[in-house]
N, C-alpha and C positions, 0 to 999 in steps of 0.2 A: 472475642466473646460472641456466641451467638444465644442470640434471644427474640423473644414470642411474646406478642402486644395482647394485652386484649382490656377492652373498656369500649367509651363513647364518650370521655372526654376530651373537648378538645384541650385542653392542659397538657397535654402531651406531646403536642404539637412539638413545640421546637425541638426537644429528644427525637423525634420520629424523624425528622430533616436532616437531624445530625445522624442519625443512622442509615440514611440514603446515600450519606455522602463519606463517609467513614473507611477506611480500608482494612481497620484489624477488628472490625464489627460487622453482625448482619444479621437483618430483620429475617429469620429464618419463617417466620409463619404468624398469623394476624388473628381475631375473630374481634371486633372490631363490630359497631352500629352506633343508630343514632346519631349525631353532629359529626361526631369523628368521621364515621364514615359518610358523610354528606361531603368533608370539606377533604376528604383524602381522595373519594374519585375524579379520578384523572389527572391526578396529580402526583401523586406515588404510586411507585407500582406494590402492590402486599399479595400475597399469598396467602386467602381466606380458607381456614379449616369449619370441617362442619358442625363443632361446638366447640366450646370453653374449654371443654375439657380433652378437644382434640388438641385444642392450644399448649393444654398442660401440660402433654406426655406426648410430644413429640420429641423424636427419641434423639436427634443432634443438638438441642440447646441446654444453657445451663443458665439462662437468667428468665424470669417472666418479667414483663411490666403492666401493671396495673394501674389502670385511670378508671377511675369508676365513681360515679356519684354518690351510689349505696353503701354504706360502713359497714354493713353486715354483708352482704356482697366481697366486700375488699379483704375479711376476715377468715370466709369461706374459702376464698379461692388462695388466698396464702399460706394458710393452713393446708391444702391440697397440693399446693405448690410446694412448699419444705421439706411434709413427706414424701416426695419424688424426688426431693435433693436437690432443686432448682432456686436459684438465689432470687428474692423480690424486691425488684424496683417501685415503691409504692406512691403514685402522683398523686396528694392528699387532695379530696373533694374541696369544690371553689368554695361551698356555702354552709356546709354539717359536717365540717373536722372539729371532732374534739378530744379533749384530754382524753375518754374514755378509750376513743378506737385507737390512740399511739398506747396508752398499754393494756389492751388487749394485744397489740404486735410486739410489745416487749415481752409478753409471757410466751407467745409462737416464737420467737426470736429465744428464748431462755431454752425452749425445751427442741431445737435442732442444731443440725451441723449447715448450716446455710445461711446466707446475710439475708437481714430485711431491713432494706435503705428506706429512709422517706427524705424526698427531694423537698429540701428548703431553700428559703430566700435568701439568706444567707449564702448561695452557691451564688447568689451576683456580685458579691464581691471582687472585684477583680483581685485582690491585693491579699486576699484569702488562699492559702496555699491547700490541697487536697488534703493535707494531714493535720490540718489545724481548726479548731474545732472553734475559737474565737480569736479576733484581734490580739489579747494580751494587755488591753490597756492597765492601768492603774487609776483609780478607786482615786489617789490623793494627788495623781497631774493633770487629770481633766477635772474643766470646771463646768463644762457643758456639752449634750451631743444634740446636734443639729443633723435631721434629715425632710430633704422635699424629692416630692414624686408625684410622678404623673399616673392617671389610670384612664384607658380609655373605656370609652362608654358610658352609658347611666346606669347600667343594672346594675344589682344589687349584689350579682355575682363576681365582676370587674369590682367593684368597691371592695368586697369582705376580702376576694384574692390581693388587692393591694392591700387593705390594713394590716394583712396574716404577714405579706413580704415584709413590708414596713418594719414591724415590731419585731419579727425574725434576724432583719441587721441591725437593729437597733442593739439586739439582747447578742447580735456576733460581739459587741466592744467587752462581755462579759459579767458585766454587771444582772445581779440578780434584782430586778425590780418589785417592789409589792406595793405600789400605788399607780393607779392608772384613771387617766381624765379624759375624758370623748366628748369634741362638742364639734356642732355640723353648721356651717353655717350656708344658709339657703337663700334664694332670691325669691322675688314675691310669690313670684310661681311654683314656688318649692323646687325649684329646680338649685343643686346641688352646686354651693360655689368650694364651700374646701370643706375638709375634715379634719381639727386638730386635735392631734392626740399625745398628751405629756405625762412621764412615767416619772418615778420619784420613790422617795422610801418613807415610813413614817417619821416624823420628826422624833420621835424618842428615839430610836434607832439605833442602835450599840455600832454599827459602823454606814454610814449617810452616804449615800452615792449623789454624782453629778445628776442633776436632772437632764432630762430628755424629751425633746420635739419631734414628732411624726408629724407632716405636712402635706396632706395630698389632695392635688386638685384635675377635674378633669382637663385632658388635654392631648396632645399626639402621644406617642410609644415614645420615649427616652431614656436614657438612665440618668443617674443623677449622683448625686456626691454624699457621702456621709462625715458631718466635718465633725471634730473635736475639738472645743474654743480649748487650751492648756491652759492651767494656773499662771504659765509666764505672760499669757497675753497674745500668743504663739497658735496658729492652728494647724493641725493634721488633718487631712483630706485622704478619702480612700473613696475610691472611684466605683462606681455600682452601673453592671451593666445593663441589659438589657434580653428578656426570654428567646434564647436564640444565639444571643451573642458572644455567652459564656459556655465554653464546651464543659455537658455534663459526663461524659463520657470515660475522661480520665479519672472523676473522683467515683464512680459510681464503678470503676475497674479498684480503686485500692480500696473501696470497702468488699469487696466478691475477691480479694487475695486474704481478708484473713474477717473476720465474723465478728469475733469482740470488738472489733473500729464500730463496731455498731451502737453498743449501747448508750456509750455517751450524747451520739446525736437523735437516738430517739428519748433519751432524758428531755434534752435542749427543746427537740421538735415539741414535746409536752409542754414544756414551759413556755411558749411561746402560742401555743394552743389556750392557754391559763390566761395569758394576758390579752390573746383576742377575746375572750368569752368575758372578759375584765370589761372592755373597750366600751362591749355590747350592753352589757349592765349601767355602765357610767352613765352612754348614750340614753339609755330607756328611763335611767333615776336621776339625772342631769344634776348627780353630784359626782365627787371624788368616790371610787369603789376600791376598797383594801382587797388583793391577791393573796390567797394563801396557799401556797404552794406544796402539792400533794403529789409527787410521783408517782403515785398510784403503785407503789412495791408490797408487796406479801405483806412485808411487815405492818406496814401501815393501814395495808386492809384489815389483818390479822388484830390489830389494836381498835381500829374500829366497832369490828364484829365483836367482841369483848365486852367492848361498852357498850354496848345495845343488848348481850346478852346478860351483865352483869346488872343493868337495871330491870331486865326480866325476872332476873333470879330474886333481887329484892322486893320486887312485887307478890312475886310467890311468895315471900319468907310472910310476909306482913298479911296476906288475907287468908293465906293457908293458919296461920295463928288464930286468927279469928277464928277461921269456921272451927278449927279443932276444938279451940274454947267454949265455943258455944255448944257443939253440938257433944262437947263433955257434961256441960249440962243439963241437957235437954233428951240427952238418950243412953241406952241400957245396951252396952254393947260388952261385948268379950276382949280378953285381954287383949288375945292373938291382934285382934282387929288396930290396937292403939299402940300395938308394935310398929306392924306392917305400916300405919297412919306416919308414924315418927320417923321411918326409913328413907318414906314416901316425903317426907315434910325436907328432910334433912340432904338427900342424895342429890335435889340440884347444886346445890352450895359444894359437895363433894366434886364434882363433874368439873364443876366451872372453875374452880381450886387447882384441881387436876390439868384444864386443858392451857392454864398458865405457863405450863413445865412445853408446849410446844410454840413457845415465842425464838428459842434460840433455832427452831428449826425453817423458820419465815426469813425469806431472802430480802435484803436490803441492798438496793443499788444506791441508793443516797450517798454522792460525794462531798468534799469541805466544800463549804459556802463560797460558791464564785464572786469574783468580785470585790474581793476584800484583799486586794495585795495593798 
């Protein structure tokens, strides 16, 4: 595979390393600033093109990668990207990923002939095979999942990038969670001693999952373990490695051998976008925040925009009534006029009636409920 960088994040970093050293791969062409390029000179050697869009259409590669802070930025150059028929590696921003920009790349991903990967945390599994999309566990042998991790640094970008990884292998064991708890525990100085974060379902819940711990505290670069206490009493350990350590390269080749490997992990990458955005709410309302989980698919937009129109149309029914009423009273008009009036009165209700009959034409990626074996 040959492919063409371009951002300034450094999130990219360990891909970019593994591409120096790679032998059935190669950094064919860069455009490249900012951090990136602060911490790549003299260290890699890249082949700087004279814009973005030299990067895009250069004419021997067939992957781009994308590290970029901007979500409209990352949408733009993907969408340029696909229509050249170039597959995108997409390294989601440290600090403003959200549910919205993984499906806006599901709808550019719908409507081409070329992969749009998004590198998740989940790819640190060591014990995660490239064609497997979660663990596999079951819902009724675990009785609990345990994960601790390190993040280094103070900023606030190392923190949100660990939370995003964190909850990314949490939600690999499969389970679909829709309760989420964030709490920070700080020293006098406000200085940051851990972040615990435990996921759960509602207690009415037609089928209860195991609960689950995220544990993250600052400290060196390591990886860490993701355990499974069993029902028996018994636990399962799966090993998580470290950025850098897990080659991305073979799974980010079987998603670019066939397109559709894709949807299911930008589903997944959403939902775990959901439960960051979850974390952050808990954090800021320092209660328990309920997830509701919205793929963001046609249909679901398609049903929303409905109800919004169809409380429009109710508003019209009720003061268009009025005014006609009153001003049947109070004025001396011609028939024609109280036709046209009643057409006028009646044709939204027609319209919105009408635009029911295109629900079977709205795509639904929604698969059976994970988690429930």
């Amino acid at each position: 595979m040959r492919f063409a960088l371009i951002g300034s994040s450094v999130s990219v970093w360990p891909l970019l390393e593994e591409l120096q050293g790679a032998g059935d791969a190669a950094l064919v062409g860069s455009a490249i600033s900012g951090p990136l390029l602060q911490q790549a000179a003299g260290r890699v050697a890249l082949r700087q093109t004279d814009s973005v869009e030299d990067a895009l259409l250069l004419p021997n590669i067939d992957t781009v990668i994308l590290s970029l802070d901007d979500p409209e930025e990352i949408l733009r150059l993907t969408r340029a990207a696909v229509q050249a028929e170039r597959h995108v590696v997409v390294m989601l921003p440290l600090t403003n990923a959200s549910p919205a920009l993984v499906f806006e790349l599901q709808l550019i991903a719908d409507e081409c002939r070329a992969a749009v990967v998004p590198v998740a945390g989940r790819w640190l599994i060591a014990d995660l095979s490239a064609s497997a999309l979660d663990l596999g566990l079951s819902r009724t042998d675990v009785r609990q999942l345990l994960l601790e991790m390190n993040f280094v640094g103070d900023s606030s970008e190392s923190l949100a990038y660990a939370t995003r990884t964190g909850l990314d292998v949490l939600s690999a064991s499969g389970f679909r969670y829709s309760q989420v708890t964030c709490l920070d525990s700080a020293a006098p100085g406000g200085i940051l001693l851990s972040r615990l974060i435990t996921l759960g379902t509602q207690p009415e819940a037609e089928f209860p999952l195991p609960p689950a711990t995220l544990t993250l505290r600052p400290g060196n670069l390591s990886g860490g373990t993701l355990r499974a206490v069993l029902t028996t009493g018994e636990t399962r350990d799966f090993s998580l490695g470290v950025a850098g350590s897990v080659p991305l390269l073979p799974r980010i080749r079987w998603f670019c051998e066939d397109r559709s490997r894709c949807q299911p992990w930008l589903d997944a990458c959403s939902m775990t976008l959901e439960l960051a955005e979850a974390a952050g709410k808990s954090l800021r309302r320092r209660r328990t925040v309920d997830v509701h989980f919205d793929a963001g698919t046609e249909r679901s937009v398609f049903k929303s925009q409905m109800t919004a129109l169809g409380c429009g149309v109710l508003t019209w029914l009720m003061f268009s009534a009025v005014a006609l009423l009153i001003a049947g009273q109070l004025l001396d008009l011609p028939d024609w006029f109280w036709q046209v009036a009643r057409i006028l009165w009646i044709a939204p209700v027609v319209l919105y009636l009408a635009a029911q009959a295109l629900l079977p034409l709205a795509r639904d990626r929604s698969g059976p409920p994970r988690g429930r074996r």
